[in-house]
FIKOLZA-1660 file (N, C-alpha, C; in steps of 0.1 Angstrom, whole numbers, plus 5000, padded with zeros to 4 digits):
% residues 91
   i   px   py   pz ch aa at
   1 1036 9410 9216  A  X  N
   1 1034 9412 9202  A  X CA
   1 1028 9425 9200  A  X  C
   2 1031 9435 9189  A  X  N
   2 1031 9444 9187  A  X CA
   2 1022 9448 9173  A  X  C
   3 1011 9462 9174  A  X  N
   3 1007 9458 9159  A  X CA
   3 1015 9455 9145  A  X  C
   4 1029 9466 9148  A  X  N
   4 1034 9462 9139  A  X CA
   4 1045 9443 9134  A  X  C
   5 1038 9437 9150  A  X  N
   5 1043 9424 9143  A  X CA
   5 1029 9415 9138  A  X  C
   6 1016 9423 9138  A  X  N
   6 1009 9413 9134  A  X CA
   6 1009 9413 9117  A  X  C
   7 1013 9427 9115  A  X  N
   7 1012 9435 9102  A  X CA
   7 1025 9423 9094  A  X  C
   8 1030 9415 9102  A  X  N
   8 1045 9414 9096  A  X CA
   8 1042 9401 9096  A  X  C
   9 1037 9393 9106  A  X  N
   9 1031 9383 9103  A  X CA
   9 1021 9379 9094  A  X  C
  10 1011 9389 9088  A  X  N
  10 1001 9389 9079  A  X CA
  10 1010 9388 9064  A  X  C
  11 1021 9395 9063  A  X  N
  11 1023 9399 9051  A  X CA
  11 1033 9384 9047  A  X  C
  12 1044 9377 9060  A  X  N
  12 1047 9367 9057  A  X CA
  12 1040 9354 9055  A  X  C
  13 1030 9355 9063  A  X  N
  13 1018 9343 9059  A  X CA
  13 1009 9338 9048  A  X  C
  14 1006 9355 9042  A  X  N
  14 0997 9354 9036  A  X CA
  14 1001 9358 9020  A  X  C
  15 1010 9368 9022  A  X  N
  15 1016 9373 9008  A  X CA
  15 1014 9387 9008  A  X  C
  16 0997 9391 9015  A  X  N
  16 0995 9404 9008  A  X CA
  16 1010 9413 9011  A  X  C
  17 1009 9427 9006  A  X  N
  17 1021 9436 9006  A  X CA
  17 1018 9445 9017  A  X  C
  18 1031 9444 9024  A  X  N
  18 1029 9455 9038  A  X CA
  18 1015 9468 9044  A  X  C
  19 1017 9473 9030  A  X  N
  19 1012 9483 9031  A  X CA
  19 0993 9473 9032  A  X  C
  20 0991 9466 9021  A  X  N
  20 0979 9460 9029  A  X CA
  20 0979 9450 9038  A  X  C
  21 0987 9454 9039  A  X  N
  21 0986 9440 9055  A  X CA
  21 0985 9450 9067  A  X  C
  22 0992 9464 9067  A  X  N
  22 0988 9473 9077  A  X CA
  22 0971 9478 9078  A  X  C
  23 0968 9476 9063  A  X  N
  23 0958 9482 9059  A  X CA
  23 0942 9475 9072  A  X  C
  24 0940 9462 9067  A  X  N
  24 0937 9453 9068  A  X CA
  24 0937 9452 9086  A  X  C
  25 0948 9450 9090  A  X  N
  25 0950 9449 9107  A  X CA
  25 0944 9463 9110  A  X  C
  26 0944 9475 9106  A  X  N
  26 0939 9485 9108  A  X CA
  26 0922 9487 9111  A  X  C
  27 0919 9482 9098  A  X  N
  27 0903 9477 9096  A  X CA
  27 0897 9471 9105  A  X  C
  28 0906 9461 9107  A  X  N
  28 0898 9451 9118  A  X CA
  28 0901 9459 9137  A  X  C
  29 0910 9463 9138  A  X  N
  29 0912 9473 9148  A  X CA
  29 0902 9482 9151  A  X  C
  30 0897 9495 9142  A  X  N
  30 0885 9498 9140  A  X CA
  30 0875 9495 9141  A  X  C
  31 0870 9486 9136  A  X  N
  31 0859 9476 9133  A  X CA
  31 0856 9473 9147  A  X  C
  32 0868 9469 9155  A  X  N
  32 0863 9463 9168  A  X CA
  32 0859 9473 9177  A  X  C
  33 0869 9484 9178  A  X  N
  33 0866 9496 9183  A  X CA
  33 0853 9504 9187  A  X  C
  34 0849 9505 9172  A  X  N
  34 0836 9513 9171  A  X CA
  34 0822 9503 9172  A  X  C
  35 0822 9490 9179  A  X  N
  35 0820 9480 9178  A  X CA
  35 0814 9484 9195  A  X  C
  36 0826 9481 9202  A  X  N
  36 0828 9485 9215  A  X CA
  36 0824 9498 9220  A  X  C
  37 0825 9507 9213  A  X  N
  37 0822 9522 9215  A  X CA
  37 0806 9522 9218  A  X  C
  38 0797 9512 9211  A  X  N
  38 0785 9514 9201  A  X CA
  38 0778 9510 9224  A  X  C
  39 0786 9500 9227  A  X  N
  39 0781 9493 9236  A  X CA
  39 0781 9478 9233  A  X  C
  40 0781 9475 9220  A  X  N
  40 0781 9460 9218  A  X CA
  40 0790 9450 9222  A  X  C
  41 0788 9432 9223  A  X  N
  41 0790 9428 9227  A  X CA
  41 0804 9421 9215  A  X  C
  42 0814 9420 9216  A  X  N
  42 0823 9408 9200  A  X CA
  42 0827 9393 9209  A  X  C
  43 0821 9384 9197  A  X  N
  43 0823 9370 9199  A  X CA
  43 0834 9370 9193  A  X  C
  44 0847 9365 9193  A  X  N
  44 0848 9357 9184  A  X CA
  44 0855 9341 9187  A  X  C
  45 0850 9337 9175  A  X  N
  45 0849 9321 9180  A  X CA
  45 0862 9316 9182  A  X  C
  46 0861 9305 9190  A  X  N
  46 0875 9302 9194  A  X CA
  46 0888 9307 9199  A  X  C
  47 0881 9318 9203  A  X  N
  47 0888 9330 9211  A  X CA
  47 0886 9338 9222  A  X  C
  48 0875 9342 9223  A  X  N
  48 0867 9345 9235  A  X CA
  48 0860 9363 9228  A  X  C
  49 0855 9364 9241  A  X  N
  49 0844 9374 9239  A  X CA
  49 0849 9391 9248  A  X  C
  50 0847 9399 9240  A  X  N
  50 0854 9414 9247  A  X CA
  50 0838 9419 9254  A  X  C
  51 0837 9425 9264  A  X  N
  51 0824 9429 9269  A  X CA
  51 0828 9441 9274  A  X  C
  52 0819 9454 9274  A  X  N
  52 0819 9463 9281  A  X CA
  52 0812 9465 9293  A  X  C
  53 0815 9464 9299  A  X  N
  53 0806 9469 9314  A  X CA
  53 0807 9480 9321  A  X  C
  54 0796 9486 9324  A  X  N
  54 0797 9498 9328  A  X CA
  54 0798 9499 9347  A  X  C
  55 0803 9507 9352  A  X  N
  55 0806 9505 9365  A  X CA
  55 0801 9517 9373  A  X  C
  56 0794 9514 9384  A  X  N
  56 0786 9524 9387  A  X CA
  56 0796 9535 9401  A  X  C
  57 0787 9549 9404  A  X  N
  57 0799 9556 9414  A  X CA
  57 0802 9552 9422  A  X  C
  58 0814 9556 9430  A  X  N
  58 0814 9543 9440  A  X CA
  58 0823 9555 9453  A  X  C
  59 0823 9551 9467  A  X  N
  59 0835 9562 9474  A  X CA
  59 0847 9550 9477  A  X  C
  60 0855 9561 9473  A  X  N
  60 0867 9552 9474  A  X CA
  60 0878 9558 9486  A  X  C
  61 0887 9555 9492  A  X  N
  61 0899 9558 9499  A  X CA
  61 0909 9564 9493  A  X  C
  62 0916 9571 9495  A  X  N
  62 0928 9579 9491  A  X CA
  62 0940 9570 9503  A  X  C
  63 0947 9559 9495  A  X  N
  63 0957 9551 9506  A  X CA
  63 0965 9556 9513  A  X  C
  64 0969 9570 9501  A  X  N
  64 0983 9582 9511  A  X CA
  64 0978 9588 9527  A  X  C
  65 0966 9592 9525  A  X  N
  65 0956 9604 9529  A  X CA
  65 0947 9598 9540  A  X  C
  66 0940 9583 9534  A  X  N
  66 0927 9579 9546  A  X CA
  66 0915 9587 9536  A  X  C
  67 0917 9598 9529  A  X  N
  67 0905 9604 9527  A  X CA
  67 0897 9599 9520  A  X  C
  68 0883 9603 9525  A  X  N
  68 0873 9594 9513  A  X CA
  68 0876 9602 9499  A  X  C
  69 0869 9597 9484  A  X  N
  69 0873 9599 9475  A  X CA
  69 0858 9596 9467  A  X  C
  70 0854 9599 9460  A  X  N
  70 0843 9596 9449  A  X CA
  70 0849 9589 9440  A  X  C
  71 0852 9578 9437  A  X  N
  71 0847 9574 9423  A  X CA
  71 0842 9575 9413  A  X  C
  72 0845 9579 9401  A  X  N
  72 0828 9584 9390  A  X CA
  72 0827 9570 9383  A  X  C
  73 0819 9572 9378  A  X  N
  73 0809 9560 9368  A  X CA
  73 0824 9561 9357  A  X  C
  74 0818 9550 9352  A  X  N
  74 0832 9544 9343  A  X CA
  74 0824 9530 9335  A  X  C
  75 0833 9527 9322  A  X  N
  75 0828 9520 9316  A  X CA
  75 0840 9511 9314  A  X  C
  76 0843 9497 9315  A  X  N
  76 0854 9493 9315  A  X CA
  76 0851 9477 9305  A  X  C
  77 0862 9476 9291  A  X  N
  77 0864 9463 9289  A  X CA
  77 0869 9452 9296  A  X  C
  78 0863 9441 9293  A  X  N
  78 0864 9427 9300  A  X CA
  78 0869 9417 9289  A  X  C
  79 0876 9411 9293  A  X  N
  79 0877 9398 9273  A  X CA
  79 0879 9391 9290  A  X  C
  80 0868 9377 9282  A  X  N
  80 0865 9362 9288  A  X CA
  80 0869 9354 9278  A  X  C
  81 0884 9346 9280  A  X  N
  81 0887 9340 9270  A  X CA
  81 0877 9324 9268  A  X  C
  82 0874 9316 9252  A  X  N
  82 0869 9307 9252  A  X CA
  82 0876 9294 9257  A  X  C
  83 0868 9285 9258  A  X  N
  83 0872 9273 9264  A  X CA
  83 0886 9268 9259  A  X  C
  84 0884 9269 9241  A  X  N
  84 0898 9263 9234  A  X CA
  84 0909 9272 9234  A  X  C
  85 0903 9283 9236  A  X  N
  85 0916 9293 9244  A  X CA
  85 0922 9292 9254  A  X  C
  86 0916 9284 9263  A  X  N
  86 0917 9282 9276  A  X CA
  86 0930 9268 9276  A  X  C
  87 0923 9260 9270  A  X  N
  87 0928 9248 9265  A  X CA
  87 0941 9243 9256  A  X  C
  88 0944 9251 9250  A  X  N
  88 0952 9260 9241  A  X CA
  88 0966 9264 9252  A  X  C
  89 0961 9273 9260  A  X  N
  89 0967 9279 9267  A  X CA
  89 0977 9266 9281  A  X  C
  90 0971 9259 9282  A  X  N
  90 0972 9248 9292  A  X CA
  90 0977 9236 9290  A  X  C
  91 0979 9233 9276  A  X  N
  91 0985 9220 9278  A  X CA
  91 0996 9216 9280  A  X  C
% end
C-alpha cells in the first residue's frame, strides 16, 4: 500500500475531497515524523508503538575484504506491533 492509496482510501471512506484527504495523510505523516525526530516515543493504540533507538559505534568486517571497518553511532526506528495487531494478523 502506497501513500497515495491511503489518500484514496480516505477520500472513498470518508467523503472528504482528494485534495483533503492528501492533506490530512500528510499531517499525520509529519506529525509522526517530527515526533520521531524530537527522540520521542508514538503509541498508538491497537497498533503498536514506533521507538527510536540509538546504536552505539561498533567495528565491523568488510565481507569482500576481511577488513575491519568502524561502524558510526546511528540512530535506528523500531515499530513493536500491539497484541491485537498481532492477533489480527494470525487468525
Amino acid at each position: 500500500m502506497t501513500k497515495a492509496d491511503i489518500v484514496e482510501s480516505i477520500y472513498e471512506k470518508i467523503g472528504f475531497s482528494k485534495k483533503e484527504s492528501a492533506e490530512i495523510v500528510e499531517l499525520v505523516f509529519d506529525t509522526i515524523k517530527e515526533t520521531l525526530e524530537k527522540g520521542q516515543k508514538i503509541k498508538i493504540s491497537g497498533f503498536g508503538n514506533f521507538v527510536v533507538r540509538h546504536k552505539r559505534p561498533r567495528i565491523g568486517r568488510n565481507p569482500q575484504t576481511g577488513q575491519s571497518i568502524e561502524i558510526s553511532e546511528r540512530s535506528v526506528l523500531t515499530f513493536r506491533p500491539s497484541q491485537i495487531l498481532k492477533q489480527a494478523l494470525n487468525k
